[in-house]
C-alpha positions as CSV (number, residue, x, y, z in Angstrom):
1,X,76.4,90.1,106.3
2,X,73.1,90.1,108.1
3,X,70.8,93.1,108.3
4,X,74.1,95.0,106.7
5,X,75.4,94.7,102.7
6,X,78.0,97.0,101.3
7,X,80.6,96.7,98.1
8,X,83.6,98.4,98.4
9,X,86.3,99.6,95.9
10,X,89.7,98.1,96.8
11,X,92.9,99.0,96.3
12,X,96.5,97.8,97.5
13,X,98.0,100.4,99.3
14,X,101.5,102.0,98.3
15,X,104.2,104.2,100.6
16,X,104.3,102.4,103.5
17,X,107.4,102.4,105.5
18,X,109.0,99.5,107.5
19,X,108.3,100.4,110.8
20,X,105.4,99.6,113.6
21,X,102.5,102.0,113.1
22,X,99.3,102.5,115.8
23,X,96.2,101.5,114.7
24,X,95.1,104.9,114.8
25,X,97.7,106.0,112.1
26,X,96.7,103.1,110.1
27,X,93.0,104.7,110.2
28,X,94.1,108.1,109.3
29,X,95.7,106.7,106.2
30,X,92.3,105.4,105.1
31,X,93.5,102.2,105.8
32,X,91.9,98.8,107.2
33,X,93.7,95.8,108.3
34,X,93.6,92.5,109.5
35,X,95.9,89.6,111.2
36,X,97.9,87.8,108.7
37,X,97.8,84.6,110.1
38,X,93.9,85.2,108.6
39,X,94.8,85.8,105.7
40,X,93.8,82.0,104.3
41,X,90.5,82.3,106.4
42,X,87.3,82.1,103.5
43,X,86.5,85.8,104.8
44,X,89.8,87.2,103.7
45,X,91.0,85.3,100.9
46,X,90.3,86.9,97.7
47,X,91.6,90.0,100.0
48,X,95.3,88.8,99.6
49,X,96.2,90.5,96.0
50,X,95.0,94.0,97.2
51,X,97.2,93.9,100.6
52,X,100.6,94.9,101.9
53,X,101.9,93.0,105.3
54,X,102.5,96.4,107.6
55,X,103.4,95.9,111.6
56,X,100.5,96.7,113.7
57,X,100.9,97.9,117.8
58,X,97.3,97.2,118.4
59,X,95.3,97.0,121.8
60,X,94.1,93.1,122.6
61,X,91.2,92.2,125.1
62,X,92.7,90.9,128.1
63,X,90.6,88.2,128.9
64,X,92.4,87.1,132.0
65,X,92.2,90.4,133.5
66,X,88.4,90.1,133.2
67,X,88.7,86.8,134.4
68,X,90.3,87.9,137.5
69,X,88.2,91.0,138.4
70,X,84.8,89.7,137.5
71,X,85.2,86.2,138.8
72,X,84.7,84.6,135.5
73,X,86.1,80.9,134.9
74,X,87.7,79.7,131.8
75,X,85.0,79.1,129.7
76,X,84.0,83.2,129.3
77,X,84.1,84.8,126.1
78,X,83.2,88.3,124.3
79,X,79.7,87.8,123.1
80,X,78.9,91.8,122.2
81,X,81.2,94.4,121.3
82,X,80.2,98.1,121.0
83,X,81.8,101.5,118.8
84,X,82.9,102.7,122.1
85,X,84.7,100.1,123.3
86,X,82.1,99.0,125.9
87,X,82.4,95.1,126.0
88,X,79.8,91.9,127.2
89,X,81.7,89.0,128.6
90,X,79.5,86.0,129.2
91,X,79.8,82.5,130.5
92,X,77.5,79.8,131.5
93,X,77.1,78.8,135.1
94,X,77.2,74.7,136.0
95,X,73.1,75.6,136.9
96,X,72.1,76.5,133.4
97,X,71.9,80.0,134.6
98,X,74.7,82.9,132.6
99,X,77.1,85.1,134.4
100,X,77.0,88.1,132.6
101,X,78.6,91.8,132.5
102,X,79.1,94.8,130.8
103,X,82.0,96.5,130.8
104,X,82.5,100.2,129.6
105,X,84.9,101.2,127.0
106,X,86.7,103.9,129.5
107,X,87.4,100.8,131.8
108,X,88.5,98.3,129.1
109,X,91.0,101.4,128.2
110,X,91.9,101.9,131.7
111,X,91.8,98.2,133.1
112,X,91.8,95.4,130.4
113,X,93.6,96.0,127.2
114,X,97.2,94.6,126.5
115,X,99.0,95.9,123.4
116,X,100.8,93.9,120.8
117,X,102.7,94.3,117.8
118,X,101.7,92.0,114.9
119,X,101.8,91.5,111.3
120,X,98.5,92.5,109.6
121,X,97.4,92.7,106.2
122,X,96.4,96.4,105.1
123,X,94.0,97.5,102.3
124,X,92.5,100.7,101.4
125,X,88.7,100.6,100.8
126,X,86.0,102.7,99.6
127,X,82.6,102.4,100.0
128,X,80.5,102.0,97.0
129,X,77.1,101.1,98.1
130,X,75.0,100.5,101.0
131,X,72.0,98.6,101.4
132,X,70.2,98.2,105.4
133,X,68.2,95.1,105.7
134,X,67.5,94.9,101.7
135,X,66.3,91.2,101.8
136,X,66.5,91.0,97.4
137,X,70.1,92.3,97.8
138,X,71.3,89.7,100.6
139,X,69.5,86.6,98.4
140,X,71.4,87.7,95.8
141,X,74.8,87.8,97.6
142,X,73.7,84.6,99.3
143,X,73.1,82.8,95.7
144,X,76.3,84.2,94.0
145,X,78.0,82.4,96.7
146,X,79.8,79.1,96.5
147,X,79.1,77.7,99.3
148,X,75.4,79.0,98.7
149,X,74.7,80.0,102.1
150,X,74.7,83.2,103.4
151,X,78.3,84.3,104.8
152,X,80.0,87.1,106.2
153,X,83.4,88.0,104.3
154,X,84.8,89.8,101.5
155,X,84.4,88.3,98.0
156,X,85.4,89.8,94.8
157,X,82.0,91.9,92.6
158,X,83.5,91.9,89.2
159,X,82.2,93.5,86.2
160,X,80.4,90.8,84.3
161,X,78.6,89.7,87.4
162,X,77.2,93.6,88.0
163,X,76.1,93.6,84.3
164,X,74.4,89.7,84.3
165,X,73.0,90.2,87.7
166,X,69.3,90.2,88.1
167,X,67.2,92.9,87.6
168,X,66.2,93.4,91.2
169,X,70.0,93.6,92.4
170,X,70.1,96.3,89.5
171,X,67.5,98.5,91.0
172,X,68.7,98.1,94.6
173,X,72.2,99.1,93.5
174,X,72.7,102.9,94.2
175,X,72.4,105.2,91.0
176,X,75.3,107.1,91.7
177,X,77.4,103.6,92.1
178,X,76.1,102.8,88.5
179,X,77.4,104.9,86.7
180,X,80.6,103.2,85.7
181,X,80.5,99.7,87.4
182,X,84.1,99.1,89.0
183,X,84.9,95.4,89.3
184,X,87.8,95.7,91.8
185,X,84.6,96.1,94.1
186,X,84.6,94.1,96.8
187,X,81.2,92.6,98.1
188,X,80.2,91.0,101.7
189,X,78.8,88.2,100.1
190,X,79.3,87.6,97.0
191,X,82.1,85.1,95.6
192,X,81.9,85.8,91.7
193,X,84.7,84.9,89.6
194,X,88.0,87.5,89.6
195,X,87.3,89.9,86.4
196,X,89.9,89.9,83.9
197,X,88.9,93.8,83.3
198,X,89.7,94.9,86.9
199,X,93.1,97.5,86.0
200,X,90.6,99.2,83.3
201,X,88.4,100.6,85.3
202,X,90.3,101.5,88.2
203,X,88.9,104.9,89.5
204,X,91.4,107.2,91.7
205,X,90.4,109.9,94.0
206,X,92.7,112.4,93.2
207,X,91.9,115.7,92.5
208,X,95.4,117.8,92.1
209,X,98.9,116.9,92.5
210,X,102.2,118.4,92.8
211,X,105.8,116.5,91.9
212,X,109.2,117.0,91.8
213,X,111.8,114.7,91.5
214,X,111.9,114.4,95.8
215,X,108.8,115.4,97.1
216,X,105.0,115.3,96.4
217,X,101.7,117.1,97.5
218,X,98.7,115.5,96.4
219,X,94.9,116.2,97.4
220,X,92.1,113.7,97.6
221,X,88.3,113.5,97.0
222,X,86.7,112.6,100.8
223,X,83.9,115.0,100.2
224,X,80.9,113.8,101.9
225,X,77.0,115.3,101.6
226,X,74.7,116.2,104.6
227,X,72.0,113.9,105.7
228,X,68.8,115.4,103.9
229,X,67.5,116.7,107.7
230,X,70.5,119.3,107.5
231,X,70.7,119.8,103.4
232,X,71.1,123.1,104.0
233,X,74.9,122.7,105.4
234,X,75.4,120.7,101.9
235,X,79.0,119.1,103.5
236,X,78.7,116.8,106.1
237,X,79.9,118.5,109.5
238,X,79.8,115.6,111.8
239,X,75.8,115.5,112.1
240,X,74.6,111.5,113.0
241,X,73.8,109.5,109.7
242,X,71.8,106.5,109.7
243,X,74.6,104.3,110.0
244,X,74.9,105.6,113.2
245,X,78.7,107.5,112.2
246,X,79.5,110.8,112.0
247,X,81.3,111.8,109.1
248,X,82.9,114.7,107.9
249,X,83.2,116.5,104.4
250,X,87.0,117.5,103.6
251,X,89.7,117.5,100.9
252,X,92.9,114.8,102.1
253,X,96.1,115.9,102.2
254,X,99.0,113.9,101.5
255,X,102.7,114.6,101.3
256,X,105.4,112.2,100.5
257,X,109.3,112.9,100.8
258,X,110.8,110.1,98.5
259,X,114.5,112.3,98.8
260,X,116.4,108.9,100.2
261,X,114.7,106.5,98.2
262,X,111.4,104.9,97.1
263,X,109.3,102.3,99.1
264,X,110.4,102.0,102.7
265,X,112.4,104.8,102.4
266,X,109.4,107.2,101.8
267,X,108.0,109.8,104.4
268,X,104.1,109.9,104.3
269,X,101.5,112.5,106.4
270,X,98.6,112.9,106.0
271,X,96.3,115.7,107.2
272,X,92.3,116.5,106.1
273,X,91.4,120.0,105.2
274,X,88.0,121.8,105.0
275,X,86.5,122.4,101.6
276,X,86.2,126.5,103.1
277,X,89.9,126.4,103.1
278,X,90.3,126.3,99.3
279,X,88.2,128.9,98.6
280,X,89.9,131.0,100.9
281,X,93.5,130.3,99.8
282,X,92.5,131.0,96.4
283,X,90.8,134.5,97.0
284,X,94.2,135.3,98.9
285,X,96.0,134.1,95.6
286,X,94.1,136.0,93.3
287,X,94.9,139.5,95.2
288,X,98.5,138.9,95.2
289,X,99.0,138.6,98.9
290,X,102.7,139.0,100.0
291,X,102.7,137.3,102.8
292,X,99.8,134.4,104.5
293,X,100.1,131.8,107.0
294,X,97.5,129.0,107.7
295,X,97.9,126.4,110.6
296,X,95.9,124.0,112.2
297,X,95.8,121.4,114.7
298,X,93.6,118.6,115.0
299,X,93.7,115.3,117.7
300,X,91.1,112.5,117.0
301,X,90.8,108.9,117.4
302,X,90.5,106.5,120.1
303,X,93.8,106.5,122.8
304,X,96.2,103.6,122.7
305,X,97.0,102.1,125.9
306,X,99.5,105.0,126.6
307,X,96.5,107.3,126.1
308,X,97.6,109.4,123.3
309,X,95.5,109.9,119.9
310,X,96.7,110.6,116.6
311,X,97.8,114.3,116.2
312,X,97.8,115.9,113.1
313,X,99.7,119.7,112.2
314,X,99.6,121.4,109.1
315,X,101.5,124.8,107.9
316,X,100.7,126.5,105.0
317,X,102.9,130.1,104.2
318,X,104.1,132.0,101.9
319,X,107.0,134.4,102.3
320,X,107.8,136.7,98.9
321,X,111.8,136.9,100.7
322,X,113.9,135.4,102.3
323,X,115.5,136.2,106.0
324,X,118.0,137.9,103.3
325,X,115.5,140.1,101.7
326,X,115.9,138.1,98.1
327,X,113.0,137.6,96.8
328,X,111.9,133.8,96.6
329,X,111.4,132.1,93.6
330,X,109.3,129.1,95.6
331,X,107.0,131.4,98.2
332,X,104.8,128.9,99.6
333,X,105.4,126.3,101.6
334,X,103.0,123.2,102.7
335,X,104.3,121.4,106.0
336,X,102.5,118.3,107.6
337,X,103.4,116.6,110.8
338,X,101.9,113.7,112.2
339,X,102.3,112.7,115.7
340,X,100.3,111.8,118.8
341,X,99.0,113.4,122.0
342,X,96.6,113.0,124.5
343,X,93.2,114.5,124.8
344,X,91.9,117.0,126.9
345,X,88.1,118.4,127.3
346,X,87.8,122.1,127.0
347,X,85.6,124.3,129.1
348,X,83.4,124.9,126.1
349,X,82.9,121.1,125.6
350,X,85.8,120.5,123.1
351,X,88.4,118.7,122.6
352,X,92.1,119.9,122.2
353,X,95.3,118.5,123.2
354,X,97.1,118.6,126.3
355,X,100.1,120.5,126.8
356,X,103.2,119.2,126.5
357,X,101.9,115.9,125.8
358,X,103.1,115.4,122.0
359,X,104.8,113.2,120.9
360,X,106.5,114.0,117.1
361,X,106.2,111.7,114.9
362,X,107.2,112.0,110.7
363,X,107.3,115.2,108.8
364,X,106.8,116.6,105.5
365,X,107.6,120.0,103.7
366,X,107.0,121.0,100.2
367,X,108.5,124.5,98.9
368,X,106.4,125.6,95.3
369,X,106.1,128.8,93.3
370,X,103.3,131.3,92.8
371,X,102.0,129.5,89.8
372,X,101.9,125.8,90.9
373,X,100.6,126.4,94.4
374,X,97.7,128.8,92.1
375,X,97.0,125.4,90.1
376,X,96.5,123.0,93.0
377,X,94.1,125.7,94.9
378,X,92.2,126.2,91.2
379,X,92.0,122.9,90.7
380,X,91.0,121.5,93.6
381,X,88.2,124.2,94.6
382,X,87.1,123.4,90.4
383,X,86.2,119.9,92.0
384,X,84.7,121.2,95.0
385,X,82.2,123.4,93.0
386,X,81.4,120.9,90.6
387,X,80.6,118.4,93.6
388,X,78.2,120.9,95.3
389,X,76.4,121.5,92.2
390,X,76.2,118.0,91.8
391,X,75.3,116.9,95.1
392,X,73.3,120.1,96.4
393,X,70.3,120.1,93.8
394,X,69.5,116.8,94.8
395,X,70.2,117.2,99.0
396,X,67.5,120.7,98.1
397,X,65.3,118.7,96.2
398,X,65.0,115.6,98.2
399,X,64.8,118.1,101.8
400,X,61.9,120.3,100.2
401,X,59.8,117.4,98.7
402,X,59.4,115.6,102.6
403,X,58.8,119.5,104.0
404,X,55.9,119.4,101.6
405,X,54.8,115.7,102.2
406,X,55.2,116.9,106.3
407,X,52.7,120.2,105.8
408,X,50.3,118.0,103.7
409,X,50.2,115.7,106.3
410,X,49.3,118.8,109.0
411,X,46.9,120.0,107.2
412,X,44.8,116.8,106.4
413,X,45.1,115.8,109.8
């Protein structure tokens, strides 16, 4: 816990197949995870009801490697880890003295890291609140805490703890996380009892789905607002938050073929779409457009140790006939692919991926008529106007009043 506190919404995730997934594709599902033979550990424990064992192929420090190239002796160890992979190995000399180095994340990729697939235990989270270095808040994690000592982990937040906590963990806690306290919240901290009202206030993030007997299209809330210094862009667009990450404002896109079967027989993509998108679909809707065709192709995430990143491809078309000239009665179709391939810098400082390094991975295709595919797009921009006028105002309001605190300051000084 430390300087950091958060509480986190979790859920047990559902569609996974039977297979060995990347790490990266495990992040693109929104997932986290963590080694199963941990599972017992006090950090993880009260984790167990809200996970699914998955297969992981994940990249492993190679501390022999290290060993061997740095001239480090048995007794060296991993004392600082960074988001970039850069690494600290340390070990003390027979003198008293440390033998120290930093390594960079492009050599640990390049030099030191040994993959291996393992059993983990996957859970989807969501981030409820935030506190940085909010001493109240981390006494009153440390006191709910059976051990009574402050611990890093994740321990269940129920309901009757949020609403006979003490005042001051009240006012700390984030207004918009008030609004309906959700007890399958999980705090670093905190070890109150399990609520027995966790399944009635389960919140879901979805916005709009559509379902046939075989397939699904479904879109998910993963809007995010700007930090106040850019309130004008209103959607995060990758500017640097406090937290030091750089998130993005979209709409997730998920589409399952359940055709051969339920469970491990599902196919699940995934893909992220801009909130822009919506609106523009829908003014193409509204016209009666014959014919439209959307694609995109996005590469992200740290390469595995064969240097490719998760790829993702998404379709969207509609045709009013067919190669025949009938006219169709399902126009549109929605196609996701998911795959990886390596990345390559562009000239103007971007990133795409190389050619003819993809590697296909599973796909998904939904066929649905005029008035359905109108629904989802209504729907779904709905939610994306009501979130703006929710979350602008305040963005404005918050951005004008430190501009006005800012040219007070001027011209008193």
């Amino acid at each position: 816990m430390g300087l950091d506190s958060y509480v986190f919404r979790v859920t047990k995730p559902e569609g996974l197949e039977d297979r060995v997934y990347s790490l990266d594709e495990i992040k693109a599902l929104g997932l986290s995870a963590y080694l199963a033979k941990y599972q017992d550990e006090p950090i993880f424990r009260e984790l167990k009801p809200y996970c699914v064992k998955v297969r992981i192929d994940a990249p492993y420090i190679n501390l022999q490697s290290i060993r061997e190239a740095y001239g480090f002796g048995e007794d060296a160890d991993v004392v600082a880890q960074c988001s970039d992979g850069t690494i600290t190995v340390s070990e003390r000399c027979p003198d008293g003295s440390y033998h120290r180095q930093e390594i960079s994340g492009a050599e640990m990729r390049e030099k030191h890291l040994v993959n291996r697939v393992e059993v983990h235990n996957a859970f989807r989270k969501e981030r409820v609140a935030y506190w940085r270095k909010d001493y109240e808040v981390e006494d009153f994690f440390m006191e709910k805490h059976d051990d009574g000592i402050e611990n890093t982990g994740y321990y269940i937040l129920d309901l009757e703890t949020i609403l006979n906590s003490t005042p001051i963990f009240l006012k700390s806690f984030p207004k918009r996380s008030r609004v309906k306290p959700v007890p399958c919240s999980i705090g670093n901290g905190t070890n109150a009892k399990e609520g027995s009202m966790m399944s009635q206030y389960r919140i879901q993030n979805q916005i709009a789905v559509y379902k046939t007997n075989k397939k699904l299209v479904e879109f998910n809330d993963k809007l995010k607002a700007a930090p106040v210094e850019y309130y004008g862009h209103i959607h995060a667009q990758g500017e640097k938050m406090d937290d030091g990450s750089r998130p993005r404002s979209c709409i997730g896109m998920i589409l399952q073929d359940y055709s051969k079967g339920t469970g491990e027989n599902t196919i699940r993509v995934m893909a992220n779409l801009s909130p822009e998108f919506f609106t523009y679909a829908l003014s193409r809707v509204k016209i009666g457009v014959e014919q439209f065709e959307f694609s995109e192709e996005k590469i992200f995430g740290e390469p595995d140790a064969k240097g490719l990143s998760f790829v993702t491809k998404v379709s969207i078309k509609r045709a009013s006939v067919d190669k025949d000239g009938r006219p169709r009665n399902y126009p549109w179709c929605i196609m996701v692919e998911n795959g990886r391939g390596a990345k390559e810098s562009t000239q103007t400082g971007g990133i795409h991926m190389k050619k003819g390094s993809y590697v296909k991975g599973n796909m998904v295709f939904v066929n649905i008529n005029d008035y359905d595919f109108f629904c989802l797009m209504v729907k779904t921009c709905r939610f994306i106007e009501t979130w703006e006028l929710t979350n602008g105002p305040k963005q404005i309001r918050e951005a004008r009043q430190i501009l006005a605190q800012e040219q007070a300051a001027q011209t008193n000084s």
